[in-house]
N, CA, C and O of each residue as an XYZ file, in Angstrom:
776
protein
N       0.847     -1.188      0.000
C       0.000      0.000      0.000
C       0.884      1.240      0.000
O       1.696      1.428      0.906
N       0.735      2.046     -0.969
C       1.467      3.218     -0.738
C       1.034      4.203     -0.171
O      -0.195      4.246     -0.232
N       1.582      5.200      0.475
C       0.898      6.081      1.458
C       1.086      7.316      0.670
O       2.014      7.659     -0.062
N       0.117      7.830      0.956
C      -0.142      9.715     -0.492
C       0.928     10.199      0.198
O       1.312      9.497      1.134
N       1.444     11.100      0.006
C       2.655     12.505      0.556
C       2.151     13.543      0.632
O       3.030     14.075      1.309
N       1.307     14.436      0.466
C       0.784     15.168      0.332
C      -0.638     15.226      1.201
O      -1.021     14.129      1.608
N      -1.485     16.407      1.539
C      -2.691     16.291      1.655
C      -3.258     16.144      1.328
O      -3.107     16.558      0.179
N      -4.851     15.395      1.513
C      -5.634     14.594      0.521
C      -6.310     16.352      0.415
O      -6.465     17.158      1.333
N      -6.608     16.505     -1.090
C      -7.631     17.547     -0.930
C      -9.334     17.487     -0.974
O      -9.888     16.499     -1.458
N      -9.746     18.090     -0.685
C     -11.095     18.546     -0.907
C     -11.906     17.380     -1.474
O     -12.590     16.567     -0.854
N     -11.586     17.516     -3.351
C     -11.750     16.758     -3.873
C     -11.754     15.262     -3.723
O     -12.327     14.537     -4.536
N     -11.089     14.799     -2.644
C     -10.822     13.306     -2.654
C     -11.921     12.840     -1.869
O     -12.519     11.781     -1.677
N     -11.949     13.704     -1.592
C     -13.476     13.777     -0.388
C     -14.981     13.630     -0.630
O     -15.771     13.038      0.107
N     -15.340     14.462     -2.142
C     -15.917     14.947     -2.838
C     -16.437     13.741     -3.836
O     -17.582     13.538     -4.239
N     -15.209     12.997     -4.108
C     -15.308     11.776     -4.873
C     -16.135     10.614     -3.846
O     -17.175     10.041     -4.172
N     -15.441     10.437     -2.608
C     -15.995      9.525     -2.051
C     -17.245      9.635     -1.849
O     -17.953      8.628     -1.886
N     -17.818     10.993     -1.571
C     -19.199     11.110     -0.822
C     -20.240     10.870     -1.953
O     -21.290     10.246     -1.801
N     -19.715     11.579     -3.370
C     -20.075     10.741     -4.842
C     -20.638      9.707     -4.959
O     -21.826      9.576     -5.251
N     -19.466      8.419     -4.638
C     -20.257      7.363     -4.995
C     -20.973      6.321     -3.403
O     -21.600      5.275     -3.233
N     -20.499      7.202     -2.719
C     -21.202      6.486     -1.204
C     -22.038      7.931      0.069
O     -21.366      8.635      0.822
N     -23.197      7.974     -0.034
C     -23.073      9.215      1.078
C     -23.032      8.929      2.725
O     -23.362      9.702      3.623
N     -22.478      7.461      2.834
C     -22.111      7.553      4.082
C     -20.955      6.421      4.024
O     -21.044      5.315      4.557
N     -19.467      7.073      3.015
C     -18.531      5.819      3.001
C     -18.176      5.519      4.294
O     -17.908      4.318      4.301
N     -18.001      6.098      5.656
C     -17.146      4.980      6.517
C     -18.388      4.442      7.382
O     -18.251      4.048      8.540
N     -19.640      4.468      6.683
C     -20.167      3.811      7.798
C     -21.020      4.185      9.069
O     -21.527      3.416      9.885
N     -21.055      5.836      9.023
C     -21.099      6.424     10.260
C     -22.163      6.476     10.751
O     -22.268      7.060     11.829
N     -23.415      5.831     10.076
C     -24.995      6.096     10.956
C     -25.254      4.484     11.200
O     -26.352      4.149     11.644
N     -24.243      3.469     10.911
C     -24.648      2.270     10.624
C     -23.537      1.093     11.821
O     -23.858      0.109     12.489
N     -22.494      1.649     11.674
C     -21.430      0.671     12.258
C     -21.232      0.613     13.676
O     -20.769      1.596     14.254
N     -21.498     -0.314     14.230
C     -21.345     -0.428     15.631
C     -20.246     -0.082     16.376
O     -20.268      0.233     17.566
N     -19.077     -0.156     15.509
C     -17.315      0.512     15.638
C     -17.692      1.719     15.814
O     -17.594      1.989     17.011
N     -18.247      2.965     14.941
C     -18.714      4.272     15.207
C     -19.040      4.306     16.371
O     -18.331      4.630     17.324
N     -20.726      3.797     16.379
C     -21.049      4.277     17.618
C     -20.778      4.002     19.008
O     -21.282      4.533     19.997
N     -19.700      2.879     18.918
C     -19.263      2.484     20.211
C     -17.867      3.920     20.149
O     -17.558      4.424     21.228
N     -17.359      4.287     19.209
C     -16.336      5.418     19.704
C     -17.060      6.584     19.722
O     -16.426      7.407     20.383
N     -18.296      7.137     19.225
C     -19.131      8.234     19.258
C     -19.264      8.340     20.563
O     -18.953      9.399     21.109
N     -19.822      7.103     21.402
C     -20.456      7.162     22.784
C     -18.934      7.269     23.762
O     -19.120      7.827     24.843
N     -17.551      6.825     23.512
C     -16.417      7.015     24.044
C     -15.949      8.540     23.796
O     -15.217      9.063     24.636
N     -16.267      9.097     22.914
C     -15.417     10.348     22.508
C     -16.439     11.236     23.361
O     -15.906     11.705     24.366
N     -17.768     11.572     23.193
C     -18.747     12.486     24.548
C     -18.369     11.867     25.610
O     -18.026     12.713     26.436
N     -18.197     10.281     26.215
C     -17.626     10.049     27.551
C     -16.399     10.962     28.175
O     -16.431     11.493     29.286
N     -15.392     11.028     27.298
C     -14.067     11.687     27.318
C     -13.935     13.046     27.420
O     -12.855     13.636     27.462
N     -15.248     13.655     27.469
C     -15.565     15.210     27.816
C     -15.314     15.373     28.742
O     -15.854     14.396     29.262
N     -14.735     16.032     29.737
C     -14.444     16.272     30.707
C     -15.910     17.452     31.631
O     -16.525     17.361     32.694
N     -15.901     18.367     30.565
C     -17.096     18.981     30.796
C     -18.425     18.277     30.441
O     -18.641     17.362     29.647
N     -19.406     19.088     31.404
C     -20.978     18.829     31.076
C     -21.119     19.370     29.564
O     -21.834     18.876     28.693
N     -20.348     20.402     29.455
C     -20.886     21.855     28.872
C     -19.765     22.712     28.136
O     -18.728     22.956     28.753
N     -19.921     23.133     26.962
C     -19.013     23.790     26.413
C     -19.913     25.396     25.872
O     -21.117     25.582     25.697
N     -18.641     26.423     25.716
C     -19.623     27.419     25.668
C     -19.218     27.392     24.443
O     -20.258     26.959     23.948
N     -18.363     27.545     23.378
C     -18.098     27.553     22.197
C     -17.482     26.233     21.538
O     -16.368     26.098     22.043
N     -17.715     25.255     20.674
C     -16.678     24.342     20.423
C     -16.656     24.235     18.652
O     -17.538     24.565     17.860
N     -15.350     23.669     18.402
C     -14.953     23.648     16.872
C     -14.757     22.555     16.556
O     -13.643     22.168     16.911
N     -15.611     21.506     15.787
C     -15.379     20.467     14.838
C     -14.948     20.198     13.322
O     -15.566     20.235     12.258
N     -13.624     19.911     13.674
C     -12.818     20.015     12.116
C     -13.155     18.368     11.718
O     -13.121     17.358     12.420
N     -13.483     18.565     10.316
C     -14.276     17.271      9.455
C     -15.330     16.973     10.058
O     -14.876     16.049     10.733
N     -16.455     17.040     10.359
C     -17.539     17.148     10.538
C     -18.318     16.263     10.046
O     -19.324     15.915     10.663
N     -17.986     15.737      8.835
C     -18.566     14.320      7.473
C     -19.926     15.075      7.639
O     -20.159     16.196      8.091
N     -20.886     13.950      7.049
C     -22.422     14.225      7.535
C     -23.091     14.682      8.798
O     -24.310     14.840      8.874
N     -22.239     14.893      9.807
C     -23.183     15.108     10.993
C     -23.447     14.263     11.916
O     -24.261     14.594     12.778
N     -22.876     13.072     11.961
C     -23.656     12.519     13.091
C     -23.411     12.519     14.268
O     -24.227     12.306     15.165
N     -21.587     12.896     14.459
C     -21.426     13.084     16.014
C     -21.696     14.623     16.757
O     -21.741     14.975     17.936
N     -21.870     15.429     15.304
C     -22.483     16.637     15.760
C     -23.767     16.588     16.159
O     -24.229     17.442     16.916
N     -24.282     15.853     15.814
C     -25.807     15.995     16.556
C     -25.850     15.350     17.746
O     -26.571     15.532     18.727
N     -24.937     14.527     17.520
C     -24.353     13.709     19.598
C     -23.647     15.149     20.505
O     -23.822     15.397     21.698
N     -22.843     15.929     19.527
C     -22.134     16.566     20.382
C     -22.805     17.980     20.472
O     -22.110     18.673     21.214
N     -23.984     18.738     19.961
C     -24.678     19.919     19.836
C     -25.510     20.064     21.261
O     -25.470     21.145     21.850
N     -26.072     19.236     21.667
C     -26.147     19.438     22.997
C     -25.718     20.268     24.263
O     -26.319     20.951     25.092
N     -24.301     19.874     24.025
C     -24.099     19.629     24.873
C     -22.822     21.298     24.722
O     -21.706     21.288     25.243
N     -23.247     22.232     24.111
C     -22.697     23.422     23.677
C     -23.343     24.679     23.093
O     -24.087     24.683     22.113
N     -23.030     25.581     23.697
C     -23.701     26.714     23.178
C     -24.084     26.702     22.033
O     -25.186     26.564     21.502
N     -22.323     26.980     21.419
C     -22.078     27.099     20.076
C     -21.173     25.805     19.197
O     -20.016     25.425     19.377
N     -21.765     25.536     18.631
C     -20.565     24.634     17.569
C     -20.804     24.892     16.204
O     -21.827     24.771     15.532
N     -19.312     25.388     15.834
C     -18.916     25.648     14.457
C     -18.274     23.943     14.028
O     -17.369     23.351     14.616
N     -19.003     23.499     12.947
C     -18.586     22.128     12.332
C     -18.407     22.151     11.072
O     -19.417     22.218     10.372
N     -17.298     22.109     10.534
C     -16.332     22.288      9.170
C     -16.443     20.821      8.804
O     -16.761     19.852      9.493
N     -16.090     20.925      7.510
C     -15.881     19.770      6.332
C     -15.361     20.308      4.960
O     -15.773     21.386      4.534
N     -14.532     19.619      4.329
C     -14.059     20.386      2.593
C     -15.597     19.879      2.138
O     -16.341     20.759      1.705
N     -16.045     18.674      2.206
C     -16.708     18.275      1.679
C     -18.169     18.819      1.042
O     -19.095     18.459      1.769
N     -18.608     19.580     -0.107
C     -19.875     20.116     -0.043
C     -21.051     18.985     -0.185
O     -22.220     19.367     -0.135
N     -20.739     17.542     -0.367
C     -21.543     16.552     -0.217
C     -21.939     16.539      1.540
O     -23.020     16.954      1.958
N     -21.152     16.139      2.186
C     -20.812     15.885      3.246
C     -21.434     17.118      3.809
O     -22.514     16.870      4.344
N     -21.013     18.605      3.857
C     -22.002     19.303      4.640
C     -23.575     19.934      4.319
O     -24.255     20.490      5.182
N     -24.059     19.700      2.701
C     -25.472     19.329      2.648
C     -26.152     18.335      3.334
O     -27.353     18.345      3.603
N     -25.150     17.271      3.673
C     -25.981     15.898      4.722
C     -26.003     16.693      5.951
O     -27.121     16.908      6.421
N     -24.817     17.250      6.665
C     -24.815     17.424      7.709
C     -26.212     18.768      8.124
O     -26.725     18.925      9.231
N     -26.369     19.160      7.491
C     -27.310     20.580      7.335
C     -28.537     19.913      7.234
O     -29.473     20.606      7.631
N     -28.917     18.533      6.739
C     -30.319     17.884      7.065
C     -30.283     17.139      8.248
O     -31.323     17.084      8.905
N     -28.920     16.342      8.792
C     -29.323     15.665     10.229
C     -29.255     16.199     10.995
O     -29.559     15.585     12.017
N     -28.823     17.739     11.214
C     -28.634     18.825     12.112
C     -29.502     19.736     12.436
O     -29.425     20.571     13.337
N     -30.621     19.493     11.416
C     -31.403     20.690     11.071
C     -32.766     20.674     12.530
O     -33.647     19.841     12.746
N     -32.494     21.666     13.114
C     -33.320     22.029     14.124
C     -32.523     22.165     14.988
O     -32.958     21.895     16.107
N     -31.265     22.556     14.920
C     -30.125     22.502     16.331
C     -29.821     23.969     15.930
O     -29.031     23.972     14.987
N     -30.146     25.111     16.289
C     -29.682     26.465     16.440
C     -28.385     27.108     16.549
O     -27.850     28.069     15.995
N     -27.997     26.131     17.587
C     -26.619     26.351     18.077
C     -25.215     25.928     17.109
O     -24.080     26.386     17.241
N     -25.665     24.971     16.168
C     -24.813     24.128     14.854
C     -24.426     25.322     13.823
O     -25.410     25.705     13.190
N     -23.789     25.678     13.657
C     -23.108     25.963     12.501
C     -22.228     25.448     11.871
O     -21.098     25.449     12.361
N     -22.469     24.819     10.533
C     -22.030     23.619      9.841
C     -21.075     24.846      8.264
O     -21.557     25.447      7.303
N     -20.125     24.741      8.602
C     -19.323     25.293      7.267
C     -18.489     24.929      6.288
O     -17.472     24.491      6.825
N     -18.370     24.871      4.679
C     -17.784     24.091      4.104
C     -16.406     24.966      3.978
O     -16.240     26.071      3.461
N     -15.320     23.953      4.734
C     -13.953     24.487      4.734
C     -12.654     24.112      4.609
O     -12.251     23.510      5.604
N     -11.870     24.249      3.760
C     -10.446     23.204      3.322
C      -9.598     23.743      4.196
O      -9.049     24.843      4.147
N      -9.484     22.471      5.409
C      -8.450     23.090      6.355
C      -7.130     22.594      6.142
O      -7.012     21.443      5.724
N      -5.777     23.525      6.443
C      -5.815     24.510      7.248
C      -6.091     25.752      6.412
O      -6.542     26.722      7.021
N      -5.926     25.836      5.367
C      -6.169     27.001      4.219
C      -7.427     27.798      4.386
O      -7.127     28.968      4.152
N      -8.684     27.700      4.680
C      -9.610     28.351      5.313
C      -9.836     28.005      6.604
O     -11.009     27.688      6.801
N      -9.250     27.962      7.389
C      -9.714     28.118      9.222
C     -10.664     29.337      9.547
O     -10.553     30.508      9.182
N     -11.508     28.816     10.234
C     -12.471     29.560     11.055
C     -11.601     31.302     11.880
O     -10.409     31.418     12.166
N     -12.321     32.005     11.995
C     -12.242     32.925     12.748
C     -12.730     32.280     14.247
O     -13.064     31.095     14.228
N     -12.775     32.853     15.268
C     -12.945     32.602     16.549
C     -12.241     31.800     17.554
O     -11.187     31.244     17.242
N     -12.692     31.699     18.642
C     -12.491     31.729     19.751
C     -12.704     30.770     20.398
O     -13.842     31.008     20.802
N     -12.291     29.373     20.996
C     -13.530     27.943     21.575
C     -12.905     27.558     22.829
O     -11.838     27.876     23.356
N     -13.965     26.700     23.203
C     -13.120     25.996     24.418
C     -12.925     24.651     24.524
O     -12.615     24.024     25.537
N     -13.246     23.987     22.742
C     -13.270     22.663     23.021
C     -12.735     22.785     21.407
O     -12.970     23.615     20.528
N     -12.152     21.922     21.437
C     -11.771     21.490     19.764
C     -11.440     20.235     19.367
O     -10.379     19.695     19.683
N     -12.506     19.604     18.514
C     -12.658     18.319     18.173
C     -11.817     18.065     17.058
O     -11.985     18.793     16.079
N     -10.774     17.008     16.993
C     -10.316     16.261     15.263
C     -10.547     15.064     15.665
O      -9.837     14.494     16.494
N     -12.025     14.328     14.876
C     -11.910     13.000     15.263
C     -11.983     12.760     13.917
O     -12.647     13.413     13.113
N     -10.985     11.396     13.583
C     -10.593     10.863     12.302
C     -10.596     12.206     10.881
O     -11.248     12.603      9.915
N      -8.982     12.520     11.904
C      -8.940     14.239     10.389
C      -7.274     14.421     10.111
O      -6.677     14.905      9.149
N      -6.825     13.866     11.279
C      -5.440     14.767     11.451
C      -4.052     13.760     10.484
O      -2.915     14.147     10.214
N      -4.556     12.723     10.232
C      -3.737     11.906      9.073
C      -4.117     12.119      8.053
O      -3.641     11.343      7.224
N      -5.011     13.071      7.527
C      -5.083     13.572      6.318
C      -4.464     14.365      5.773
O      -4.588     14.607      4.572
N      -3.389     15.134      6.810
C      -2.701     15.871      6.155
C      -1.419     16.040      6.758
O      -1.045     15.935      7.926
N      -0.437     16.519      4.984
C       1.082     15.863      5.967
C       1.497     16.558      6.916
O       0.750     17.150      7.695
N       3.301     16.574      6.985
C       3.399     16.900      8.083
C       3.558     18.298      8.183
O       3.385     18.769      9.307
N       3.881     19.159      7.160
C       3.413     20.532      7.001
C       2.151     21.204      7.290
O       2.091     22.244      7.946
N       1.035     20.534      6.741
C      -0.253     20.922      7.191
C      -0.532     20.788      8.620
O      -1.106     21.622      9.320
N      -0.067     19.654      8.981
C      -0.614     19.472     10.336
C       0.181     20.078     10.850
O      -0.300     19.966     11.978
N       1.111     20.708     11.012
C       1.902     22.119     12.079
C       1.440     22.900     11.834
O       1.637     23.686     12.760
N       0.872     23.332     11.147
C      -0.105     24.246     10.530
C      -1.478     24.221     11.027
O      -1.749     25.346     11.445
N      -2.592     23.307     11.177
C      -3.578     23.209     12.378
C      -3.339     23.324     13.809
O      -3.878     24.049     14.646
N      -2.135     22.189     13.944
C      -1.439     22.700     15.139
C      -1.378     24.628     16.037
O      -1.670     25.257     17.054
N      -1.080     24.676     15.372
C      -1.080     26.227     15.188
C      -2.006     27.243     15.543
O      -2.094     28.120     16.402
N      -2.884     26.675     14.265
C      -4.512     27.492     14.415
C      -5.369     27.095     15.349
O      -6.475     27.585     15.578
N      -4.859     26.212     15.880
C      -5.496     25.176     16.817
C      -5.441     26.104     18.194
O      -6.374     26.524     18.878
N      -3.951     26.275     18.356
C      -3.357     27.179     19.695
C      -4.323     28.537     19.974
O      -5.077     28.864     20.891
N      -3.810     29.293     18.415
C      -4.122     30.182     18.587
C      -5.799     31.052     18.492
O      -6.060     32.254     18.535
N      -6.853     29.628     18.326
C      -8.064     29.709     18.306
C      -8.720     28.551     19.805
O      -9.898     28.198     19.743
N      -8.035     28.178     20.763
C      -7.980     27.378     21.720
C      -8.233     28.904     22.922
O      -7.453     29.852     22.828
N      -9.197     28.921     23.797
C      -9.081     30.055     24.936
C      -8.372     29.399     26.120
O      -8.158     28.189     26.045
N      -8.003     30.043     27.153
C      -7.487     29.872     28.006
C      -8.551     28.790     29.225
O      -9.715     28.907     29.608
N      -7.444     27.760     29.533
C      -8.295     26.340     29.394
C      -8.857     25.199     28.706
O      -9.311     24.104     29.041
N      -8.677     25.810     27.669
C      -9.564     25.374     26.692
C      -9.169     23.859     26.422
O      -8.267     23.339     27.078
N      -9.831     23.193     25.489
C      -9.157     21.304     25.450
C      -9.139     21.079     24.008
O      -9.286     22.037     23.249
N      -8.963     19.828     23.540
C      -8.553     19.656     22.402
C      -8.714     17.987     22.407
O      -8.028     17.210     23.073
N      -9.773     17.651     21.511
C      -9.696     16.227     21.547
C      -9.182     15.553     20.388
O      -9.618     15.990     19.323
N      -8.416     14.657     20.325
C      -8.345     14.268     18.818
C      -8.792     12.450     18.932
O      -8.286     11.945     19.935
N      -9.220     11.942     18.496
C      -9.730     10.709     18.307
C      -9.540     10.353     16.621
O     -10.072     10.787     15.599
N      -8.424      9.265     16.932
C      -7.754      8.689     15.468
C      -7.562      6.639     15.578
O      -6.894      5.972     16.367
N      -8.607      6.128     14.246
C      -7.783      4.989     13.973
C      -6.723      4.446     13.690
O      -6.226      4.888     12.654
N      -5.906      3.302     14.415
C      -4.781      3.363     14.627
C      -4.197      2.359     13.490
O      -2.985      2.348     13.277
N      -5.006      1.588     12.824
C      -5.050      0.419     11.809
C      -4.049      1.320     10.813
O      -3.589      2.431     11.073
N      -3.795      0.356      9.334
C      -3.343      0.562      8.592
C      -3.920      1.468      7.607
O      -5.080      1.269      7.245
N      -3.183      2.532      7.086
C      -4.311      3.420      6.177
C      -3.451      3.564      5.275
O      -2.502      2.785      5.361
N      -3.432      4.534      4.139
C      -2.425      5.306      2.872
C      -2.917      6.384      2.772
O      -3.247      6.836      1.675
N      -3.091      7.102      4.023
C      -3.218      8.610      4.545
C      -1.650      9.022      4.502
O      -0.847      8.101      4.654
N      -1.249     10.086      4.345
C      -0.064     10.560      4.832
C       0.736     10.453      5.752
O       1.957     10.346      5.864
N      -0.729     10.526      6.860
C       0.054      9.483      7.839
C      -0.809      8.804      8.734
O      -2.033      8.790      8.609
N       0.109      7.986     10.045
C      -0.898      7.007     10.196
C      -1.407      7.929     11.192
O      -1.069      9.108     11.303
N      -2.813      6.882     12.388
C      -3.002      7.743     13.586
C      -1.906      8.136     14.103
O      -1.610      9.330     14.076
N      -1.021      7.114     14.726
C      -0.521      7.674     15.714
C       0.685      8.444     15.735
O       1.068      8.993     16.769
N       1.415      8.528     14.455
C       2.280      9.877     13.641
C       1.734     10.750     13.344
O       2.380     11.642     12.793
N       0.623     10.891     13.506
C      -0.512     12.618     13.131
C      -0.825     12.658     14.529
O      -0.928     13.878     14.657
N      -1.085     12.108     15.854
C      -1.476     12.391     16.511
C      -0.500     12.846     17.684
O      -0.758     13.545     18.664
N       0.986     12.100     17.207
C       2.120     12.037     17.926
C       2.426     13.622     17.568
O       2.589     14.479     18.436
N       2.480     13.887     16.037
C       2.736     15.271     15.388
C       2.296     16.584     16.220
O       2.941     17.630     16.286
N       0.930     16.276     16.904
C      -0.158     17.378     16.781
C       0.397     17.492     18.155
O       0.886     18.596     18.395
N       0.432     16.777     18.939
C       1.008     17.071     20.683
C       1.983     17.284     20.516
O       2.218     18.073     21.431
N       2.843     17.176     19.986
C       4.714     17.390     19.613
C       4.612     18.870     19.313
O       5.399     19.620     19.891
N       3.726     19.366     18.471
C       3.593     20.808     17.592
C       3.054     21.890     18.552
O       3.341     23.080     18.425
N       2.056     21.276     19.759
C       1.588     21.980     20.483
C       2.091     22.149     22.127
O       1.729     22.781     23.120
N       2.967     21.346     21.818
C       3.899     21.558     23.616
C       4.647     22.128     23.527
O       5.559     21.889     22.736
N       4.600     23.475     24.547
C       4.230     23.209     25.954
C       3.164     23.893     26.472
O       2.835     24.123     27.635
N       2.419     24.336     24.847
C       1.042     25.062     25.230
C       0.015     24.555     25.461
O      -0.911     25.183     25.976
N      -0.058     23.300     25.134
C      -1.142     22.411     25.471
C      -0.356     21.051     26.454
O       0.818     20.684     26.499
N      -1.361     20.646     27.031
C      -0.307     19.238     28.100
C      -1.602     17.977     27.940
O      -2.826     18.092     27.879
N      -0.746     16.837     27.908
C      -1.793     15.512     28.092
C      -2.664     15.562     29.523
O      -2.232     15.462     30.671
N      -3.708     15.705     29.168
C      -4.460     15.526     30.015
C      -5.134     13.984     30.358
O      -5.444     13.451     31.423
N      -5.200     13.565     29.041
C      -5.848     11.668     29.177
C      -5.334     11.120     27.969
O      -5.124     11.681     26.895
N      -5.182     10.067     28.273
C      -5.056      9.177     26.937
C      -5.591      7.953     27.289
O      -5.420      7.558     28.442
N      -6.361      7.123     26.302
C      -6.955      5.693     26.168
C      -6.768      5.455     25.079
O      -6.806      6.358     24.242
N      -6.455      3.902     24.669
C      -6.125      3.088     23.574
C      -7.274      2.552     23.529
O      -7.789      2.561     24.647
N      -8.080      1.966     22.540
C      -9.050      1.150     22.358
C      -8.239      0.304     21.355
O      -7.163      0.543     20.808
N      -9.286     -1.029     21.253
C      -8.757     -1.850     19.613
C      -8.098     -1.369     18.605
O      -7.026     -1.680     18.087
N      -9.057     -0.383     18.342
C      -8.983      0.065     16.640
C      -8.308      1.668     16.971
O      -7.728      2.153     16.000
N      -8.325      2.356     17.986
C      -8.176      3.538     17.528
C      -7.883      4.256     19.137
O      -8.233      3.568     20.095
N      -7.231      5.660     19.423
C      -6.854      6.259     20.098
C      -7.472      7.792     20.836
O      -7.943      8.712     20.167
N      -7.411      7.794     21.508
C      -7.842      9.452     22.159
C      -7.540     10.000     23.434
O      -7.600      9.730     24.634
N      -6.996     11.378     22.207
C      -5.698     11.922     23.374
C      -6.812     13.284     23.692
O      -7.698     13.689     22.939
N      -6.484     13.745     24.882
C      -7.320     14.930     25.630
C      -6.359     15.507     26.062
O      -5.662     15.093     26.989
N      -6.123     16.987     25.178
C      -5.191     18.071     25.411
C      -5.797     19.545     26.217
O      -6.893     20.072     26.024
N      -4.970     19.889     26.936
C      -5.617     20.747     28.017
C      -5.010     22.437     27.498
O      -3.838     22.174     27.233
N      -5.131     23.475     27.314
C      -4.179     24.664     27.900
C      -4.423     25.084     29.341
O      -5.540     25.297     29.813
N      -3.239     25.184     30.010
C      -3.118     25.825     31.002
C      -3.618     27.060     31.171
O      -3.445     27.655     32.235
């Protein structure tokens, strides 16, 4: 299997949602929703007053995670992917669902929670110092940072745990491990600012 070098763009995204509108599975697979129901466990808070979900897909852990937040801004390149998300979301006020090629369009604002679940091996290791980054400097004081990544074999740029190793490496000593758990298939690290 060869692994891309580069970031997957937009487009690759665009293709998949094409010929599948729910390729990994996400309203259907018991793997999902057993890490959907682990990744809200891993909240530390009841309650977030602002939070940012980078890749977003269709929506479904945003509508697990809208609850439970004032505000959530939820990004995707995908314009397949956030027309779905804009119908399973639809009646949540607080959702703002935006189509965005990160890191090249990052959000404006301010959060106290920031989600990458299955995002951060999509892009190499340039890009991801580069979220890293925007990450910090759109993170408030306290604020957390979850990333939740499969750890299996992929031909992402990189794997989980070299994108996830990357993203805490890029962000210390401004952010610190707060938790980590291994599951089977996949990982989640809970980053804190002081």
């Amino acid at each position: 299997m060869n692994r891309a070098v580069q970031s997957l763009p937009a487009a690759y995204f665009e293709a998949l949602y094409a010929a599948d509108p729910d390729p990994w599975k996400f309203r259907s697979s018991p793997y999902e929703a057993e890490k959907y129901a682990a990744t809200l466990a891993a909240l530390p808070r009841p309650r977030y007053g602002s939070a940012l979900e980078i890749g977003c897909s269709i929506g479904v852990l945003t509508r697990m995670l809208a609850p439970r937040c004032d505000r959530l801004v939820a990004l995707d390149g995908s314009a397949r992917a956030i027309a779905a998300a804009r119908r399973h979301c639809a009646g949540l006020p607080q959702v703002e669902l935006q189509q965005r090629e990160v890191p090249r369009q990052w959000p404006r604002g301010r959060h106290d929670l920031i989600l990458l679940s299955e995002v951060v091996y999509y892009w190499d290791e340039a890009d991801l110092t580069r979220v890293a980054a925007l990450a910090l400097r759109s993170l408030r004081a306290g604020g957390e940072v979850l990333l939740v990544h499969w750890t299996g074999t992929t031909d992402y740029p990189l794997s989980g745990d070299a994108a996830v190793e990357g993203f805490i490496g890029a962000t210390t000593p401004a952010l610190h491990v707060a938790a980590q758990t291994r599951a089977e298939h996949y990982r989640m690290d809970l980053l804190r600012r002081a």
